[in-house]
C-alpha positions in Angstrom: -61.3 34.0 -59.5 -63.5 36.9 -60.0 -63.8 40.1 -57.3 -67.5 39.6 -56.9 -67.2 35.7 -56.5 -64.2 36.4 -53.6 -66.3 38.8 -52.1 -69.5 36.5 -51.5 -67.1 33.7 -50.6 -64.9 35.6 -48.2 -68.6 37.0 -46.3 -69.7 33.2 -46.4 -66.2 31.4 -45.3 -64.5 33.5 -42.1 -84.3 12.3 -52.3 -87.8 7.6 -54.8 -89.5 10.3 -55.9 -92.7 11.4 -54.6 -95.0 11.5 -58.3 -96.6 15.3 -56.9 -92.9 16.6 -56.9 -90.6 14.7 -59.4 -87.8 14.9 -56.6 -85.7 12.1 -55.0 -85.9 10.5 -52.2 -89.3 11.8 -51.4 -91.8 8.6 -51.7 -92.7 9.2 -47.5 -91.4 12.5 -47.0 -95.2 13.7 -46.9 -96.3 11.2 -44.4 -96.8 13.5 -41.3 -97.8 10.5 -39.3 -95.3 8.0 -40.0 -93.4 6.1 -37.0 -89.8 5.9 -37.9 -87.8 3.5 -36.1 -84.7 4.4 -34.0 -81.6 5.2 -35.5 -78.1 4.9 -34.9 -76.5 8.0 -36.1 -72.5 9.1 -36.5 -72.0 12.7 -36.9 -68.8 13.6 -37.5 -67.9 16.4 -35.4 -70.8 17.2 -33.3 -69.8 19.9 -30.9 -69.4 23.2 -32.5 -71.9 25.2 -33.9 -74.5 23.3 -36.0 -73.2 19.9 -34.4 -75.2 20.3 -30.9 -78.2 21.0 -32.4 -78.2 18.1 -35.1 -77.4 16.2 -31.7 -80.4 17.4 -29.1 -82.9 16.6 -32.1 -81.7 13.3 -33.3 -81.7 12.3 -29.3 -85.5 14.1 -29.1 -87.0 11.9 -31.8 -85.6 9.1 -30.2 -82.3 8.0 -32.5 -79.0 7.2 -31.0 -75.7 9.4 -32.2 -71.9 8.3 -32.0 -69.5 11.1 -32.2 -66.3 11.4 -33.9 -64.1 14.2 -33.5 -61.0 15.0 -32.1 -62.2 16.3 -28.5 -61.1 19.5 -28.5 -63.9 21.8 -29.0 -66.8 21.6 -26.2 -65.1 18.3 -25.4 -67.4 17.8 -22.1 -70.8 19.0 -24.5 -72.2 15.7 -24.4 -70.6 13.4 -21.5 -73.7 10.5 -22.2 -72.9 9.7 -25.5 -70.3 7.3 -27.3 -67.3 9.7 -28.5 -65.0 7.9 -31.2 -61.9 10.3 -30.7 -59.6 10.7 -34.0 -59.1 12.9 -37.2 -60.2 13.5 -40.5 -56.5 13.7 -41.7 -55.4 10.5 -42.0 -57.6 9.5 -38.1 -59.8 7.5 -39.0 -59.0 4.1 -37.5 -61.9 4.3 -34.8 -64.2 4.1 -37.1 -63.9 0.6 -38.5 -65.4 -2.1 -37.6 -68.6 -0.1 -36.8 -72.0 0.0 -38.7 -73.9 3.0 -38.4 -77.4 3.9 -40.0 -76.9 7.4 -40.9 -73.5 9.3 -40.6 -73.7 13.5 -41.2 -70.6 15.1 -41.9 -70.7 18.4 -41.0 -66.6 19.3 -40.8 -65.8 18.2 -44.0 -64.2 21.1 -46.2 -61.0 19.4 -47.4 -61.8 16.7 -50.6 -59.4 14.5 -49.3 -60.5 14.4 -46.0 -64.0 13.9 -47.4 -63.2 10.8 -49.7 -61.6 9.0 -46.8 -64.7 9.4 -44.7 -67.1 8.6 -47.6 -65.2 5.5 -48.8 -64.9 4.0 -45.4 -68.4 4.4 -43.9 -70.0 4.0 -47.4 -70.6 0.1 -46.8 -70.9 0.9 -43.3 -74.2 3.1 -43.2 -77.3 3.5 -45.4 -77.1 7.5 -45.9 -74.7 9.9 -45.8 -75.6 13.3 -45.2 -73.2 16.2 -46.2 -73.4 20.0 -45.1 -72.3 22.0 -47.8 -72.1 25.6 -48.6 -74.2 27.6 -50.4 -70.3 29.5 -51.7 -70.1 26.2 -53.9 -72.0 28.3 -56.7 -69.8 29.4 -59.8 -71.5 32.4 -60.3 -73.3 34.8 -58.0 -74.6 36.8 -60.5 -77.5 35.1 -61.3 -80.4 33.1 -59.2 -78.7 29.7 -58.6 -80.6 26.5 -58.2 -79.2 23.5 -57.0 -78.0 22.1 -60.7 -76.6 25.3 -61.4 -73.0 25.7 -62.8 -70.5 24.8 -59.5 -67.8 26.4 -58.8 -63.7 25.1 -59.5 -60.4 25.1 -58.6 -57.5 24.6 -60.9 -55.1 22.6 -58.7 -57.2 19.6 -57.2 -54.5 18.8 -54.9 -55.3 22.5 -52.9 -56.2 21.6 -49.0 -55.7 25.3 -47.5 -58.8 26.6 -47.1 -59.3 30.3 -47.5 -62.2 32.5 -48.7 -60.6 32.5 -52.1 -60.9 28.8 -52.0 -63.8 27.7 -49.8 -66.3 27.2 -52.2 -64.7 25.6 -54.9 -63.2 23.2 -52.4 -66.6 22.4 -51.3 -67.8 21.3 -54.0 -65.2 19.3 -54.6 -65.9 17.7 -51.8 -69.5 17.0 -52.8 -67.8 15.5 -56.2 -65.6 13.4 -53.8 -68.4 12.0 -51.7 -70.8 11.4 -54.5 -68.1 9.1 -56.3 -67.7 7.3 -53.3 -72.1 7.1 -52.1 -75.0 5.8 -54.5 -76.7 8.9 -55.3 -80.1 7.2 -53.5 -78.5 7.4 -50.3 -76.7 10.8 -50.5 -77.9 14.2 -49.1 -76.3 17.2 -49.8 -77.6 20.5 -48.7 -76.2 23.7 -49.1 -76.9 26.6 -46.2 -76.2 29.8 -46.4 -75.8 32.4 -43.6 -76.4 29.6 -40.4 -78.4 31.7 -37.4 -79.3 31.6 -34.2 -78.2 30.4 -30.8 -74.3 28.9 -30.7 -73.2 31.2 -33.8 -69.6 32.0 -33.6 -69.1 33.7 -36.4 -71.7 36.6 -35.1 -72.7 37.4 -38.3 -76.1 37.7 -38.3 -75.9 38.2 -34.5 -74.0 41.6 -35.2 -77.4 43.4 -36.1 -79.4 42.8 -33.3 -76.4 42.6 -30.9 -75.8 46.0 -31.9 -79.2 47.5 -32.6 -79.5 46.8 -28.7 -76.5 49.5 -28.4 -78.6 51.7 -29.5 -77.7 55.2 -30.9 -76.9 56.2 -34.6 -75.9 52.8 -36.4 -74.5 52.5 -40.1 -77.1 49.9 -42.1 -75.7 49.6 -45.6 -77.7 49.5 -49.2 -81.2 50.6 -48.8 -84.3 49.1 -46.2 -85.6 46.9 -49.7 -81.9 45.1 -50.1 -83.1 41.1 -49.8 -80.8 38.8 -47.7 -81.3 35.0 -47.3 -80.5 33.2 -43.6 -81.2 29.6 -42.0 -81.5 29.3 -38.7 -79.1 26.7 -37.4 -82.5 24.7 -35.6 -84.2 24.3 -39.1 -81.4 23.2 -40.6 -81.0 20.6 -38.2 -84.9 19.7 -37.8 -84.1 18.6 -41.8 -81.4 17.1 -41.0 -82.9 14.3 -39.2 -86.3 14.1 -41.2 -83.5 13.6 -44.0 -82.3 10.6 -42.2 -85.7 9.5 -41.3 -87.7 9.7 -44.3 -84.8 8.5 -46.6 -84.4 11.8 -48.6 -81.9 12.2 -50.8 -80.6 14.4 -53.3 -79.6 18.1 -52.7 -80.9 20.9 -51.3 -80.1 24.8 -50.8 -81.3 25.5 -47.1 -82.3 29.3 -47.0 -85.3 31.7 -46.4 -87.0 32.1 -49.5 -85.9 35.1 -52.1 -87.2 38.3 -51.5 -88.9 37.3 -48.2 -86.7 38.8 -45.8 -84.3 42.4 -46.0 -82.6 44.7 -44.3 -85.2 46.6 -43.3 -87.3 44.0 -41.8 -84.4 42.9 -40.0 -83.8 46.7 -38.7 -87.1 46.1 -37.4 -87.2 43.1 -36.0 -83.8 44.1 -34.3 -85.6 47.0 -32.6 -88.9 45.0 -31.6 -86.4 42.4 -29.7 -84.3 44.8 -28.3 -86.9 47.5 -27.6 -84.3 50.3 -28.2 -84.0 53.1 -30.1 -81.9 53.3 -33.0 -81.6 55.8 -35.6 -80.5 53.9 -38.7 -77.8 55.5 -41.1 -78.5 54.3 -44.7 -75.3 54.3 -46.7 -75.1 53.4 -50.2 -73.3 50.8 -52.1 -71.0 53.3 -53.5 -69.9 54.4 -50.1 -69.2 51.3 -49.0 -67.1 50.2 -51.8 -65.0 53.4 -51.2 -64.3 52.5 -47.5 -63.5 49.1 -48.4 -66.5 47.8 -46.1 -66.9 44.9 -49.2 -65.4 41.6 -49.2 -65.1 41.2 -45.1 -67.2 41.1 -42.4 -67.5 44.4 -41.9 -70.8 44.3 -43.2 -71.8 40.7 -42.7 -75.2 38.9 -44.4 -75.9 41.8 -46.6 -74.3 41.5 -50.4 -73.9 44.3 -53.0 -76.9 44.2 -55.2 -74.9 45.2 -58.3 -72.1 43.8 -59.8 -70.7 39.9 -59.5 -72.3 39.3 -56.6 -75.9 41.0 -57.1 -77.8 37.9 -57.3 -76.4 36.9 -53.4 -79.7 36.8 -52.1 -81.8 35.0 -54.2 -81.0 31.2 -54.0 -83.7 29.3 -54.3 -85.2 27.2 -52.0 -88.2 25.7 -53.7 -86.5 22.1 -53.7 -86.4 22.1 -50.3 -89.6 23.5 -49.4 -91.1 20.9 -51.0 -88.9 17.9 -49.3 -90.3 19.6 -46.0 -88.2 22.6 -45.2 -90.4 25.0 -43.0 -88.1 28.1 -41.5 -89.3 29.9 -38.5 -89.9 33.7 -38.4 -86.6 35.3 -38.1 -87.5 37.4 -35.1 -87.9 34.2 -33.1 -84.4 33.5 -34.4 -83.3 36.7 -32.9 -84.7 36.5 -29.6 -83.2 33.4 -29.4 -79.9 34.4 -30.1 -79.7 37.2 -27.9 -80.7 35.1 -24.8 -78.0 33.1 -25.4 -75.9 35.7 -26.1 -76.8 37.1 -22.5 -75.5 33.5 -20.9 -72.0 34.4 -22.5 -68.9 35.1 -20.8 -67.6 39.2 -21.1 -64.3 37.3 -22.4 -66.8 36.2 -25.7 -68.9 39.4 -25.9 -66.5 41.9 -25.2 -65.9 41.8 -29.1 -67.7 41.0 -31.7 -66.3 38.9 -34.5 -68.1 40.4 -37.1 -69.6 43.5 -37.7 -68.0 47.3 -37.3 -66.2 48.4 -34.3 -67.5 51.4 -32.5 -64.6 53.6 -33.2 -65.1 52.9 -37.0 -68.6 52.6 -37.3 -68.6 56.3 -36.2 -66.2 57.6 -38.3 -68.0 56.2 -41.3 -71.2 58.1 -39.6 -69.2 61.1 -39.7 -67.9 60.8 -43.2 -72.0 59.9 -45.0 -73.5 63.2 -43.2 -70.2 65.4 -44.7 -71.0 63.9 -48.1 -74.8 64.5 -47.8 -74.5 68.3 -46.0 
């Protein structure tokens, strides 16, 4: 596996066709004003990050959602609803002898684990949404659409999954579950960087959280460097117009390439945080030199040379057109940090992403010798 591939993978890891669009599953995805019946939905998981909100908004529009999971994370999230308790290794039991109309898998990352689900619910439900990754690319060097080239792993029978293997095994998973689903009923959509309130990977949390810090702050690659992010609401919002207006088919789920960079998001840090913050611009070099590459160190943002230049420009045309509308990303921020504020010291003592103090100073120190 190439350098630049790890590198994007390691940041990323730790629809009948509507005849204006040529795309499937879209005959009433353009009909605003359509009542949709209730639906019973199984989401498999549920309570983690990008579970709860899938959750509030089927339950806001009216649908009915089963959980399975193993009840361990956020096990008393959702006390009112039906919790099937088992696992995706080999668990499965509670789940048969139940129809659902919709299940959305959204903790599948081992194949295996995947083609269990997908072959027992298949005649069980009528669509099967999967949440992919946007890491299941095979090259990151180039703008990738959603038939581009995939990414692959050599040994099949691989289950550990590490940031030299997540995207390849997600994609096999995606091969897994669309042997096992009729293509009209499958949804597959790829995110990339998932934002906003709940985030425990504090990825895209780190620059605003931080930014509020105020003081002399290390921003890497230059003000005009692109990045792409979803927040986690959107992605959910499609989630369930997905399941109600039968779309199928897959989708990348980002901000659109070129619309959003570092800069603005400098910016929109500041305007949210109303501090001060004098930004300190290094350049790609530098950071390849203090081995800030390949980790979280410097989360969102990609190199924009090399293997992994093309990191920000997925498209999302597909999607836009199936109905994906993103809010502005300085509502996502806002957002975020008044969750953030709710938090326990114990969870924001430390950031799980991002540079620590101690180093993010050093590496201060280190640009201004190079530039004096």
């Amino acid at each position: 596996m190439k350098h630049g591939r790890r590198e994007f993978i390691k940041a990323g890891a730790l629809g009948a066709a509507a005849a204006a669009t040529g795309l499937p599953g879209l005959a009433r995805a353009s009909d605003a004003q359509q009542e949709h019946r209730p639906l019973s939905v199984l989401i498999l998981g549920g309570t983690g990050f990008i579970g709860p909100h899938m959750v509030r908004e089927a339950l806001r529009r009216g649908h009915s959602v089963t959980l399975f999971n193993r009840g361990r994370t956020n096990a008393s999230l959702f006390p009112d609803l039906e919790t099937i308790k088992g696992d995706r290794d080999g668990g499965l039991d509670g789940l048969a002898g139940h129809d659902w109309d919709a299940v959305v898998d959204n903790s599948g990352y081992v194949p295996r684990h995947v083609q269990e689900s997908t072959r027992m619910l298949a005649a069980h439900s009528q669509r099967y949404i999967f949440i992919s990754t946007v890491s299941v690319y095979a090259d990151f060097n180039s703008h990738n659409e959603e038939d581009s080239p995939l990414a692959s792993i050599d040994d099949e029978s691989i289950e550990e999954v590490t940031g030299e293997t997540y995207g390849a095994l997600k994609a096999l998973c995606e091969k897994r579950a669309a042997a096992e689903i009729d293509s009209d009923q499958l949804t597959i959509l790829r995110p990339t960087y998932i934002a906003g309130p709940g985030d425990h990977t504090d990825r895209f949390s780190y620059w605003p959280i931080r930014t509020r810090r105020g003081g002399s702050m290390v921003w890497p690659g230059t003000p005009a460097d692109a990045i792409q992010v979803v927040d986690v609401r959107d992605l959910a919002n499609f989630v369930v117009d997905c399941l109600e207006n039968e779309i199928s088919g897959t989708y990348n789920m980002v901000n659109a390439p070129n619309s959003y960079t570092m800069g603005e998001l400098l910016a929109d840090s500041q305007a949210m945080t109303a501090t001060s913050v004098e930004p300190v611009w290094i350049s790609e070099g530098f950071a390849y030199e203090q081995g800030l590459i390949g980790g979280r160190q410097l989360p969102i943002w990609h190199p924009k040379t090399g293997e992994s230049g093309a990191g920000g420009s997925f498209s999302v045309d597909r999607a836009r057109k199936a109905g994906l509308r993103g809010r502005p990303e300085r509502e996502t921020i806002r957002d975020l940090l008044s969750w953030w504020d709710t938090l326990p010291v114990e969870r924001t003592g430390k950031l799980r992403a991002g540079l620590d103090p101690a180093r993010e100073a050093e590496l201060i120190a280190a640009w201004m010798a190079r530039k004096a």
